[in-house]
C-alpha positions as CSV (number, residue, x, y, z in Angstrom):
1,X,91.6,9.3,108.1
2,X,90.8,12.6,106.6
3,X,88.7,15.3,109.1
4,X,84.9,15.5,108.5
5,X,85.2,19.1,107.9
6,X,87.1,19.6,105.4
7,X,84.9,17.3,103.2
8,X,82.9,20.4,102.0
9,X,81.6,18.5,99.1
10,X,79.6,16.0,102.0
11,X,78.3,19.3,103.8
12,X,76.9,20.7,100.5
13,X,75.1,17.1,99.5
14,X,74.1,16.7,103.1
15,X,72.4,20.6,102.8
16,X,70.9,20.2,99.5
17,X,69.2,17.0,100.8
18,X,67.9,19.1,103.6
19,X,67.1,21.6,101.7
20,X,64.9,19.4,99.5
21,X,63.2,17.7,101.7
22,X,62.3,21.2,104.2
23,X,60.8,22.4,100.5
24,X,58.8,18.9,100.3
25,X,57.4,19.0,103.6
26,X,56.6,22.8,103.0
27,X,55.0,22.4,100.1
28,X,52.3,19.3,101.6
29,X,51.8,21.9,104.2
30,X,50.8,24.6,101.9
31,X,48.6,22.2,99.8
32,X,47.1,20.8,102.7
33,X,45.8,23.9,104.1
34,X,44.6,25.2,100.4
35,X,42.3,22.0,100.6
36,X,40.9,22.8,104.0
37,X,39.6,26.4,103.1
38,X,38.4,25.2,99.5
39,X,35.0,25.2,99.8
40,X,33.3,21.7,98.6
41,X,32.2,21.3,95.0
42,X,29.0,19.9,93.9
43,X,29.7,17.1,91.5
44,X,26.4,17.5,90.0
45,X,24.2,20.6,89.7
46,X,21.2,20.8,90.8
47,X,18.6,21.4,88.3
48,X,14.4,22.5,89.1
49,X,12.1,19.8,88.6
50,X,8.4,19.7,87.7
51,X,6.2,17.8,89.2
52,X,2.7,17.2,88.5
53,X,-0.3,15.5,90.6
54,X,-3.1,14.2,89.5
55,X,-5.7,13.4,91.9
56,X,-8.2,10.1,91.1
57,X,-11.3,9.7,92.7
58,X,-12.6,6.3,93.9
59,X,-15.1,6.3,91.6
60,X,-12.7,6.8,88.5
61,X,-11.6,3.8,86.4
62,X,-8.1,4.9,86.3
63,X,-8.0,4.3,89.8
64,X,-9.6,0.7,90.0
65,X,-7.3,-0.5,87.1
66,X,-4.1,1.0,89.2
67,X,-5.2,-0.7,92.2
């Protein structure tokens, strides 16, 4: 049976995997918080309108055919 430590090649798989995977969970960690202090985006841009009122009378024609 050969002695755990002098399988460097298993050590240096064994640290890259670590190594890997501490980068991965940094990385969601950074792009997580980047989200959070990104302000939201409007999808659509808000644009003036115009509006215009007309007021009708009771006694105007425009208003009996509407009603």
């Amino acid at each position: 049976m050969s002695d755990w430590t002098s399988l460097w090649y298993v050590w240096l798989i064994l640290l890259t995997v670590f190594l890997l995977l501490l980068c991965g969970i940094s990385a969601s960690c950074i792009k997580f918080c980047c989200q959070k202090k990104r302000l939201p985006v409007e999808t659509f841009p808000r644009h003036p309108c115009d509006l215009t009122v007309i007021g009708i009378d009771s006694d105007s024609t425009a208003h009996s055919t509407v009603t």
